[in-house]
Backbone as a ProteinNet text record, in pm:
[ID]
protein_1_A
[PRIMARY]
XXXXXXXXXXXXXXXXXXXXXXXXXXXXXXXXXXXXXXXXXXXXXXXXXXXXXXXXXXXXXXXXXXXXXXXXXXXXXXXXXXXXXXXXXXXXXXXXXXXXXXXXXXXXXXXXXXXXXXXXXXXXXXXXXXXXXXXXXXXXXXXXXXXXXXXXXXXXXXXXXXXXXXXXXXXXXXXXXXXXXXXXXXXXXXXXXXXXXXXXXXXXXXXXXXXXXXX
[TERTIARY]
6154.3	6131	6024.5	5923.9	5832.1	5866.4	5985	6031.3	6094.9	6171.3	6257.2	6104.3	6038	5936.6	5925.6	5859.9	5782	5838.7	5975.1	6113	6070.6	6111.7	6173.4	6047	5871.5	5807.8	5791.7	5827	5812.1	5954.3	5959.4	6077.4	6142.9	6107.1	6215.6	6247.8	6199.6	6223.7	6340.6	6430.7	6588.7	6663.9	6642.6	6679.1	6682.3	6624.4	6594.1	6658.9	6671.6	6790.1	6907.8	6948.9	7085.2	7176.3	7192.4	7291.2	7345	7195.7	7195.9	7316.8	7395.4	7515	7532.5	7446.2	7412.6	7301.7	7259.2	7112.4	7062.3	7102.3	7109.1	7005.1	6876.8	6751.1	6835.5	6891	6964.3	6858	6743.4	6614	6551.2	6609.3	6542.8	6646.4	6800.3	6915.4	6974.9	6883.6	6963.1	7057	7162.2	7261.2	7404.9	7482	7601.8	7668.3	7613.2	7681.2	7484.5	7468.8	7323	7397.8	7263.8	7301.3	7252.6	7285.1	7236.1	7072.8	6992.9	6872.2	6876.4	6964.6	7031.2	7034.7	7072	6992.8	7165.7	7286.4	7361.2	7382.8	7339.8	7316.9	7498.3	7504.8	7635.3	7643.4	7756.9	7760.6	7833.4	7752.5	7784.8	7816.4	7956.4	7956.3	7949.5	7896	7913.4	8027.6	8057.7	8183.3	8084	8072.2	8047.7	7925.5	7830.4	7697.2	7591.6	7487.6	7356.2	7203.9	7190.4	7039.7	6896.9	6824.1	6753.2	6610.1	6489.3	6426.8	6390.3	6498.3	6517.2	6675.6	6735.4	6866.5	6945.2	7078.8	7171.8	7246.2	7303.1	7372.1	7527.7	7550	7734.9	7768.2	7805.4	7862	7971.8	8061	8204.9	8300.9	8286.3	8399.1	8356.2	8206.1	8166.3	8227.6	8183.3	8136.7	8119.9	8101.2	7987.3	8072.9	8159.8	8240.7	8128.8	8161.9	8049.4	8092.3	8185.3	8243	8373.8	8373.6	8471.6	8401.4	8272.6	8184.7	8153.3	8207	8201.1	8314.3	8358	8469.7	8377.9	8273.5	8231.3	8272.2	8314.1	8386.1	8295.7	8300.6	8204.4	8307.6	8273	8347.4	8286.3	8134.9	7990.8	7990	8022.2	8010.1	7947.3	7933.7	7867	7766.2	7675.6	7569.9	7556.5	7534.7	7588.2	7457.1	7322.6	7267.8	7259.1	7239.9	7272.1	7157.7	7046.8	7030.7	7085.9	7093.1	7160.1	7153.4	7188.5	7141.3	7292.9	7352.8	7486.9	7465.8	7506.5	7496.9	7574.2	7667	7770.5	7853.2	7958.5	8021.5	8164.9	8234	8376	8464.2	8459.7	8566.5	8503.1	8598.6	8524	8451.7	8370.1	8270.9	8321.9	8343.6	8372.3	8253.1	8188.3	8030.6	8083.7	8154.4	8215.9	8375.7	8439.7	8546.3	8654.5	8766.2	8809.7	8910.4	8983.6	9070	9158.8	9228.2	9360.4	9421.4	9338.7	9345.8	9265.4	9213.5	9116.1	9119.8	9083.1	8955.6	8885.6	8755.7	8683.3	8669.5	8685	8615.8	8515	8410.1	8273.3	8257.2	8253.8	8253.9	8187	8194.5	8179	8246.5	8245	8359.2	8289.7	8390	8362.8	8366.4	8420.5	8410	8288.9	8257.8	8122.5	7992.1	8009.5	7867.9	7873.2	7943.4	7922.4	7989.2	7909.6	7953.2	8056.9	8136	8301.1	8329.5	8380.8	8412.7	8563.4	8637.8	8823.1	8773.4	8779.8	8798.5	8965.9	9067.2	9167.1	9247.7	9158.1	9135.9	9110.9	9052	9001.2	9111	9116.8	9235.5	9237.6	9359.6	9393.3	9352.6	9212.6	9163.2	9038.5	8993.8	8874.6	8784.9	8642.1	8538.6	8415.4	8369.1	8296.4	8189.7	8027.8	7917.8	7916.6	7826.8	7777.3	7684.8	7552.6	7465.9	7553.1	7521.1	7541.7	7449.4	7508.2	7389.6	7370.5	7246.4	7234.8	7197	7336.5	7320.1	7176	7178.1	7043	6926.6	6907.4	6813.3	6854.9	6764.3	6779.4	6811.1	6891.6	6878.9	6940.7	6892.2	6933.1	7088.5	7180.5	7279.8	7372.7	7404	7470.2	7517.3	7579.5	7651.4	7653.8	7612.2	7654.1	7767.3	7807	7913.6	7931.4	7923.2	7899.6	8027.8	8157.3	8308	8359	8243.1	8251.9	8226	8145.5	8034.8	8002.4	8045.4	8031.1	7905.6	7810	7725.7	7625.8	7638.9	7640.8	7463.3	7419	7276.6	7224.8	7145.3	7098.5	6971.8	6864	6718.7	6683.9	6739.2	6668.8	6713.1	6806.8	6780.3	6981	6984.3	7148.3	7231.8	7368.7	7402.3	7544.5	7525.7	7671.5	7754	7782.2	7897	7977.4	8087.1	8230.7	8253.6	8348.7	8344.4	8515.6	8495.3	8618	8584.2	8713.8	8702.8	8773.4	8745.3	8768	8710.8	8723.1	8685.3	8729.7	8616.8	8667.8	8735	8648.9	8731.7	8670.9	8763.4	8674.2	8696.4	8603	8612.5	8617.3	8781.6	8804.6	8698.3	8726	8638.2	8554	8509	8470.3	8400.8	8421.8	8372.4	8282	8173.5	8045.3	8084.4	8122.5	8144.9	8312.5	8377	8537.6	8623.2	8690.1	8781.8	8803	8899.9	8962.3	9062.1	9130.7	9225.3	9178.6	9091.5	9003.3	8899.3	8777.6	8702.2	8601.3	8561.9	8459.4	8305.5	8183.5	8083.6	8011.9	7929.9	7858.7	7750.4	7614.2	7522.9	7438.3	7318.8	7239.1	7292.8	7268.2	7185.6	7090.2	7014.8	6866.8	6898.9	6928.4	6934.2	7056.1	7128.4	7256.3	7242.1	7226.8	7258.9	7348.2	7385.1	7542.9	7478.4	7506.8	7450.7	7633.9	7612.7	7755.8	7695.8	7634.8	7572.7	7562	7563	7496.6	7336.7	7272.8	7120.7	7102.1	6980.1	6933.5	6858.2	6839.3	6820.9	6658.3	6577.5	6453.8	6430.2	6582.9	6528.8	6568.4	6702.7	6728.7	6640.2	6553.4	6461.6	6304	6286.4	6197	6295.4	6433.4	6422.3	6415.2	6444.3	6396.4	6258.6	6186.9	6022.4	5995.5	6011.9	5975.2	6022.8	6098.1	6142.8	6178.8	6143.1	6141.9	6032.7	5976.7	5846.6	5888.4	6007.2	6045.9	6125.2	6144.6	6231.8	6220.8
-7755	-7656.9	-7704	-7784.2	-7835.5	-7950.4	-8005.1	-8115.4	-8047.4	-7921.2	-7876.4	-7787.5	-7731.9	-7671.8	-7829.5	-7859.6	-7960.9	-8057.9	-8093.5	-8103.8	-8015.7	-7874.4	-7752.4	-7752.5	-7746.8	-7709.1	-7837.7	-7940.8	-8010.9	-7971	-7926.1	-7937.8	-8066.2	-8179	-8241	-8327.8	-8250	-8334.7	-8318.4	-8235.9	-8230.2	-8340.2	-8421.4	-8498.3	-8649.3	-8623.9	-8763.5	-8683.9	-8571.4	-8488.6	-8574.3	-8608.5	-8700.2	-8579	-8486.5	-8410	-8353.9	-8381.5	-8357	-8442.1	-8423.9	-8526.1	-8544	-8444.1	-8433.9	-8311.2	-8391	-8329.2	-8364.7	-8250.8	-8273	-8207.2	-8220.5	-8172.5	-8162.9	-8085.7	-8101.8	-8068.9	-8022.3	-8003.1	-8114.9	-8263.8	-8395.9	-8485.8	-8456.3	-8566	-8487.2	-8620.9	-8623	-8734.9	-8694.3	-8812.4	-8772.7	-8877.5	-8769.3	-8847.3	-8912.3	-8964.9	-8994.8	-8986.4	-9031.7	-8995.9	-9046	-9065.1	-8914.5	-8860.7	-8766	-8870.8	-8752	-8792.5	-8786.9	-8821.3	-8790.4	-8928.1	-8973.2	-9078.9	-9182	-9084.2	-9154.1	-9214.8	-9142.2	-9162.8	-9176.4	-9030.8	-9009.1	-9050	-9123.1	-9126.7	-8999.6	-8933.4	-8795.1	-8794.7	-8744.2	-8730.7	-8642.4	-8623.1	-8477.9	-8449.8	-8352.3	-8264.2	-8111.6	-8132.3	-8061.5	-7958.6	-8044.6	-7955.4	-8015.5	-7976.6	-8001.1	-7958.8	-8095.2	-8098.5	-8037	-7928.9	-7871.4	-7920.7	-7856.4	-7880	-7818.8	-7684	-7624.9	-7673.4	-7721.3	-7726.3	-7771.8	-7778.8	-7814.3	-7696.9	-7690.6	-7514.4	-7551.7	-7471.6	-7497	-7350.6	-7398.9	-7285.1	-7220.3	-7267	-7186.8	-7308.7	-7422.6	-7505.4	-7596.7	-7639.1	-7744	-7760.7	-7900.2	-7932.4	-8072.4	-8054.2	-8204.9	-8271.2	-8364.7	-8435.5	-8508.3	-8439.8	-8467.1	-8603.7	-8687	-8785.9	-8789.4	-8910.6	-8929.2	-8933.2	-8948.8	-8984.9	-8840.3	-8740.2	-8624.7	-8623	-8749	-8795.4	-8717.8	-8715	-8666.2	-8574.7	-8569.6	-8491.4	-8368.5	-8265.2	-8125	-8085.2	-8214.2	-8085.3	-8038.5	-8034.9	-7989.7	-7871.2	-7832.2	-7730.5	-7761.5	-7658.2	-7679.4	-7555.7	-7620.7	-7532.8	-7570.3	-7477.2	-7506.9	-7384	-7455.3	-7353.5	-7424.4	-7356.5	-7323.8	-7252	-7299	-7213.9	-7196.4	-7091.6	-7087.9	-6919.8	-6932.4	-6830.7	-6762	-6700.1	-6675.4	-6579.5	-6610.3	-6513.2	-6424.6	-6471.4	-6363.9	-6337.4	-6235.4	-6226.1	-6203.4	-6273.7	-6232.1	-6264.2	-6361.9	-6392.2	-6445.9	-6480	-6543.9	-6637	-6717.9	-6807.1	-6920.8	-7029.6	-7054.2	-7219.6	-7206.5	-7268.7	-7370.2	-7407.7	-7570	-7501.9	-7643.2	-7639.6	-7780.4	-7779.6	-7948.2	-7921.5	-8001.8	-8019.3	-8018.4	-8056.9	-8061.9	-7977.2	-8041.6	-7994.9	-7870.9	-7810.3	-7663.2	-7700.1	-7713	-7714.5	-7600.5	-7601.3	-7533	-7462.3	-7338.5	-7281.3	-7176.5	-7209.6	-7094.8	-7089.1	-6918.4	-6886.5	-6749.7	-6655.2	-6534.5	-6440.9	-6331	-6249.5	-6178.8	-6150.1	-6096.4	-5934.1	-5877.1	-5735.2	-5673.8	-5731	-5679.7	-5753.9	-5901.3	-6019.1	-6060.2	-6043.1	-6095.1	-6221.4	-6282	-6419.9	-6393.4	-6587.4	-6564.3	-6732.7	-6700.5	-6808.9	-6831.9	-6942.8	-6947	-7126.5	-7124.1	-7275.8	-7237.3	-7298.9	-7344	-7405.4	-7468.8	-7592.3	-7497.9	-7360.5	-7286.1	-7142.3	-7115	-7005.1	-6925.7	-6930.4	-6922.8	-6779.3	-6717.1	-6609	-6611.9	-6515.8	-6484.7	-6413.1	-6485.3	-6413.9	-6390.4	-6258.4	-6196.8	-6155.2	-6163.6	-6139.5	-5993.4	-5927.7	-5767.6	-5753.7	-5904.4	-5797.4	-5876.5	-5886.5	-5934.6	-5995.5	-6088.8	-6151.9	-6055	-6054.1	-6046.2	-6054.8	-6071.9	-6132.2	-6157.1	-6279.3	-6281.9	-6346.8	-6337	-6361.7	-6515.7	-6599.8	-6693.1	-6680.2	-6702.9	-6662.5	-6792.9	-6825.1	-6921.2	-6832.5	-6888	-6831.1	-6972.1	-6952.9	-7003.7	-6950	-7063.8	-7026	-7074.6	-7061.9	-7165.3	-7158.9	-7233.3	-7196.7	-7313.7	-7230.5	-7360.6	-7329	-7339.1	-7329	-7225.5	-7101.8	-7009.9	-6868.2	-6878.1	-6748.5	-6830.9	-6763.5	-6783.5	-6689.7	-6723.6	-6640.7	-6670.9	-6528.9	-6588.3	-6585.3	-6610	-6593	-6560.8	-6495	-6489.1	-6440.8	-6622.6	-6595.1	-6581	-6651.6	-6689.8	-6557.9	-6506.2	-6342	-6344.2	-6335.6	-6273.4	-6216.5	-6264.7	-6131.3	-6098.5	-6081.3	-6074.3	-6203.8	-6150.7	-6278.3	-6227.7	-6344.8	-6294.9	-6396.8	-6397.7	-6445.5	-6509.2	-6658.8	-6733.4	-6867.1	-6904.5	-7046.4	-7126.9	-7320.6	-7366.1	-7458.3	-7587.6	-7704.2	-7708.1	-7735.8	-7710.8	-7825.2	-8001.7	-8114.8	-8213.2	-8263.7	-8330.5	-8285.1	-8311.5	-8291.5	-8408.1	-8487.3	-8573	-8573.8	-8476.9	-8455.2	-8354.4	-8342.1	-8177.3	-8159.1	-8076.9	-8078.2	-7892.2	-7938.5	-7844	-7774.7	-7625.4	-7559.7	-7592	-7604.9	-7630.3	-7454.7	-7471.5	-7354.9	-7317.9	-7379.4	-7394.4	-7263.8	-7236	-7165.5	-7020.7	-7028.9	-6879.8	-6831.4	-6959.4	-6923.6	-7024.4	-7077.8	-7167.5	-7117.2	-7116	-7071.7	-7089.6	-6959	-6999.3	-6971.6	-6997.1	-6996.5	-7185.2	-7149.8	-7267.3	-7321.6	-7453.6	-7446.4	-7513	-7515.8	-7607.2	-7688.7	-7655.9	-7724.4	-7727.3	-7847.2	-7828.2	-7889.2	-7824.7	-7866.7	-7910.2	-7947.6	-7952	-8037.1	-7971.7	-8025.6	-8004.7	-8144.2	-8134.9	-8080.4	-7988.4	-7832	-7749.7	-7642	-7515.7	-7453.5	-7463.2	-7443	-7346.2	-7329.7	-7235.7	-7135.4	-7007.6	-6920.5	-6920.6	-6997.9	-6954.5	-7159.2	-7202.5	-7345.6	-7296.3	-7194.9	-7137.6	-7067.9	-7041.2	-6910.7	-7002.1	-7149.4	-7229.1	-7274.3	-7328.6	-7360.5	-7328.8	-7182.8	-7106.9	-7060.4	-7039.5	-7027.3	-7129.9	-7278.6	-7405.9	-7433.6	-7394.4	-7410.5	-7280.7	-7176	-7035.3	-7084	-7142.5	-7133.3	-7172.9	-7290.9	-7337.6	-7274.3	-7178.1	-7036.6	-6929.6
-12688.4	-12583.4	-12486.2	-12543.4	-12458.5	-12342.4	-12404.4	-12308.8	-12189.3	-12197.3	-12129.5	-12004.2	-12094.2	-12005.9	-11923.9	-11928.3	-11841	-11764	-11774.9	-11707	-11573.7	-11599.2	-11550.4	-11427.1	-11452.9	-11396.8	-11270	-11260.4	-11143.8	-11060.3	-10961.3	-10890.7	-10831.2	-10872.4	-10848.6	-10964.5	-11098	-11273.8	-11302.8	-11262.8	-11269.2	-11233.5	-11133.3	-11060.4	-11202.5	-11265	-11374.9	-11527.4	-11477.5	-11680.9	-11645.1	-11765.2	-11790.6	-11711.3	-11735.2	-11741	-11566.7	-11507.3	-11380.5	-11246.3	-11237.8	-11204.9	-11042.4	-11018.7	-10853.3	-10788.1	-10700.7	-10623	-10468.1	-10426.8	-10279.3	-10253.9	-10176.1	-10101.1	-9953.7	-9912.6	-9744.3	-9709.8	-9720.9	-9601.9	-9561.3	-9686.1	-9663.7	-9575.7	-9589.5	-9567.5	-9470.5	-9347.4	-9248.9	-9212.4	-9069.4	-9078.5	-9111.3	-9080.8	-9104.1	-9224	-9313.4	-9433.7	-9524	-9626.1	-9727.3	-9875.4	-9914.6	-10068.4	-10140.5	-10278.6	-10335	-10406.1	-10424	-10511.9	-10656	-10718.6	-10839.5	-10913.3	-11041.7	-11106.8	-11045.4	-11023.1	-10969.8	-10847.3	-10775.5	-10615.9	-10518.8	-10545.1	-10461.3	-10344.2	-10218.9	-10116.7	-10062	-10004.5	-9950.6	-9807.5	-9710	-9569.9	-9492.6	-9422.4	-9343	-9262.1	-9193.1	-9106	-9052	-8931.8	-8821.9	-8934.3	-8972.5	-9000.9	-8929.6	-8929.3	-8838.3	-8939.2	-8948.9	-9025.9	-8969	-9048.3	-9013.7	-9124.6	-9084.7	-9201.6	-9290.8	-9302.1	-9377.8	-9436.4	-9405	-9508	-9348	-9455.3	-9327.1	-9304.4	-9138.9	-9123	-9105.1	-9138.3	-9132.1	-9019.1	-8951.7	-8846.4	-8870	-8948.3	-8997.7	-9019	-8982.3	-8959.7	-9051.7	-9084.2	-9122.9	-9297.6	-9331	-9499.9	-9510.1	-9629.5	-9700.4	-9816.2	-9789.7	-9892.1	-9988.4	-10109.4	-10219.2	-10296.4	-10280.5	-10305.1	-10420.6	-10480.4	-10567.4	-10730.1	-10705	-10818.7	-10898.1	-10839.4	-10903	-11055.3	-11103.7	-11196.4	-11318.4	-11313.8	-11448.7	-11501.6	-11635.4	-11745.1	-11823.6	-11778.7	-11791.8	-11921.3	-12001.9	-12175.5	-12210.2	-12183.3	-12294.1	-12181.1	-12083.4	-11973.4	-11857.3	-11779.7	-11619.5	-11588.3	-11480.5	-11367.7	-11233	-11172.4	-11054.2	-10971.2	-10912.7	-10830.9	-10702.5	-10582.1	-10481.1	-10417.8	-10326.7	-10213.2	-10081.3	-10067.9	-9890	-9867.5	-9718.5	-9665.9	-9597.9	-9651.6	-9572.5	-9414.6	-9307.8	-9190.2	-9134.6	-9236.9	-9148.5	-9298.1	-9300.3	-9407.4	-9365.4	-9287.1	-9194.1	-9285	-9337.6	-9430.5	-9583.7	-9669	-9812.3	-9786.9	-9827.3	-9823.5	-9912.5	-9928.8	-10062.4	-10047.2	-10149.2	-10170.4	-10211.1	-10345.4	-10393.6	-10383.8	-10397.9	-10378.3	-10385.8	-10447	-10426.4	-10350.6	-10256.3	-10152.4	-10198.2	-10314.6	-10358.5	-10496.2	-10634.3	-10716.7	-10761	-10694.4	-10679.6	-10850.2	-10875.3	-11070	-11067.8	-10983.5	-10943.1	-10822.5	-10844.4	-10682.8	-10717.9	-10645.8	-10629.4	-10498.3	-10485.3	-10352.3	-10360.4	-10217.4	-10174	-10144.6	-10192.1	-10172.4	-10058.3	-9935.1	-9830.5	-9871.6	-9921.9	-9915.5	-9998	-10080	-10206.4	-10181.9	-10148.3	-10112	-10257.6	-10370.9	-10485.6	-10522.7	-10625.2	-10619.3	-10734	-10749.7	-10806.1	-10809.7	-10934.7	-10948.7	-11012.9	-11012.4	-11079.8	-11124.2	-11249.9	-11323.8	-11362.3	-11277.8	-11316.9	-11460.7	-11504.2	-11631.6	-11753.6	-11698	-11804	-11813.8	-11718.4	-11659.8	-11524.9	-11490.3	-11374.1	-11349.7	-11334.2	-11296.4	-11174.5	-11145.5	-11063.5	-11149.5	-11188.8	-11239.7	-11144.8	-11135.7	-11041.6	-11110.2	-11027.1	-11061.8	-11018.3	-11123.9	-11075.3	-10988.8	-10982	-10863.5	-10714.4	-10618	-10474.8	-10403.6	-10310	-10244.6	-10114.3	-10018.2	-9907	-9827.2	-9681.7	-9569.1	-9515	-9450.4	-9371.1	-9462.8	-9587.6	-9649.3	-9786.1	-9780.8	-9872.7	-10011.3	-10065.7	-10247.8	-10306.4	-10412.4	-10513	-10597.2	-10590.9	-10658.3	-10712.9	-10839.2	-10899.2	-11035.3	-11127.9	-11276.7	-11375.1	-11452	-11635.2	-11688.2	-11747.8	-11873.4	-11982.5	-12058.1	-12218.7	-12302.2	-12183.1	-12266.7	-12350.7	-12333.7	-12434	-12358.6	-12235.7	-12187.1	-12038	-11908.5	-11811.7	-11738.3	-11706.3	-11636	-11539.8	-11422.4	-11309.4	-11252.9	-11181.7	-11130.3	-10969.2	-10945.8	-10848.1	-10850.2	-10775.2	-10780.9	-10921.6	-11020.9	-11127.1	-11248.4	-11204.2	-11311.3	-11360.5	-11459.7	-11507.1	-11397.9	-11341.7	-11264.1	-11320	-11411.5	-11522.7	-11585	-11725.1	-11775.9	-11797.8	-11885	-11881.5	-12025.6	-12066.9	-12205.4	-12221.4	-12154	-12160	-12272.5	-12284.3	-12353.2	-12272.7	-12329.7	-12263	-12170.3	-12158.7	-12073.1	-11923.3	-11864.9	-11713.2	-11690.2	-11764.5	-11742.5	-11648	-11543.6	-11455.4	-11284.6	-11228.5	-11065	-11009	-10966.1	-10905.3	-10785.3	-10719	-10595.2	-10566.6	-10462.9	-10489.2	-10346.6	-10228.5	-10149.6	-10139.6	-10056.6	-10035.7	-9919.5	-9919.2	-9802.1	-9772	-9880.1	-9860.2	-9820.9	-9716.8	-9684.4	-9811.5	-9874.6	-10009.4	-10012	-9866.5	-9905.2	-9891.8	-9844.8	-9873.7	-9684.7	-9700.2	-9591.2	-9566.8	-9468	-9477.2	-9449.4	-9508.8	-9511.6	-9374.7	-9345.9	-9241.4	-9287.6	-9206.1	-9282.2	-9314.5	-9395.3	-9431.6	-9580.2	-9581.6	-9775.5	-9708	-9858.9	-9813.5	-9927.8	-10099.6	-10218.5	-10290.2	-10360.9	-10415.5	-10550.9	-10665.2	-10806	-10884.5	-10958.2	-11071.4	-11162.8	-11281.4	-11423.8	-11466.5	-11613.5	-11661.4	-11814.8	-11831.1	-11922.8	-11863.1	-11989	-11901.3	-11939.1	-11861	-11799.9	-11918.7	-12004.3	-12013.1	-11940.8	-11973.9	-11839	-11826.5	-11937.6	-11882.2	-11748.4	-11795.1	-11723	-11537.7	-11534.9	-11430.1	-11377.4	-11435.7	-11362.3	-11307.3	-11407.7	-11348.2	-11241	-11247.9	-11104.4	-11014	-11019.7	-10872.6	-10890.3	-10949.3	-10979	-10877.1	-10921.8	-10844.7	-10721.3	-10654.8	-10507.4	-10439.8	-10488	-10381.1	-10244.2	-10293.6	-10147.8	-10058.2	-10046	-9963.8	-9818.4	-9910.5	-9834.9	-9809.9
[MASK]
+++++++++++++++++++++++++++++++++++++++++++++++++++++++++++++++++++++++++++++++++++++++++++++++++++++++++++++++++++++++++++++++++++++++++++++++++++++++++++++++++++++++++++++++++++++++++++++++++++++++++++++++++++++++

């Protein structure tokens, strides 16, 4: 527990966990193609976003091809946090996403602001968080799942689970801010996570402990 504390309390000690498979600082990477800060070092490209020094903004059209190196095999499970700031809520949002084989989609539901997620690999459903994000304001939101118990987060706190089985598998690809059939996000991120585990919640709640200030 002590290793994981002291991991957890530097904000950028994630970046060196085995498990950590990608790590994007967009408040640092500018340019329209850079690497992730991750022990792999993804080649990441951009599409019609604009680097700020707070994060990069996607106007509705944009996204961030997260590469091919996303091949890693999430049998032990996945996490997935996320800051950003959504601005508008016109249509679904959808936060990750793959272009072809949809595996994964995490997104926004336009009518509630609650987050949602469909692992394909696991079953062909929509699982939805109870609290909501909202408009205008920054929040860390993301999800765990350890093949057994999916649950979702926002700003470091529970925002409901759901209780599936099942390997999500691998993400040939996976693009950041993908339509995916749904809506393309408008709005900022500033930070992008993906662990191939799922987070414990007091390590989720240091990571937003450790980088709220930023926002």
């Amino acid at each position: 527990m002590q290793e994981v504390l002291t991991r957890v309390r530097d904000p950028l000690g994630f970046a060196f966990d085995p498990s950590c498979v990608l790590y994007l600082p967009l408040y640092k990477l500018d340019g329209a193609s850079f690497m992730s800060k991750d022990q792999y070092g993804h080649l990441c490209t951009s599409t019609n976003t604009l680097w700020t020094p707070q994060g990069r903004t996607f106007p509705g059209d944009g996204y961030i091809n997260l590469g091919t190196g996303m091949s890693t095999k999430f049998a032990n499970g996945m996490s997935a946090l996320l800051w950003m700031n959504v601005t508008t809520l016109t249509s679904h949002h959808t936060l990750i996403g793959q272009p072809t084989v949809n595996e994964i989609t995490f997104a926004i539901d336009v009518a509630t602001g609650k987050l949602r997620v469909i692992f394909t690999n696991v079953v062909i459903n929509w699982y939805y968080s109870t609290g909501a994000i909202t408009v205008g304001t920054w929040a860390l939101v993301g999800f765990t799942f350890d093949n057994s118990t999916l649950t979702f987060y926002i700003n470091g706190v529970a925002a409901g689970t759901d209780a599936l089985s099942g390997s999500i598998g691998t993400l040939t690809e996976a693009l950041l801010e993908s339509n995916g059939g749904l809506g393309y996000f408008t709005g900022q991120h500033g930070e992008v996570i993906l662990y191939s585990r799922a987070l414990m919640p007091l390590e989720v709640q240091h990571n937003y402990l450790n980088t709220k200030w930023r926002y």
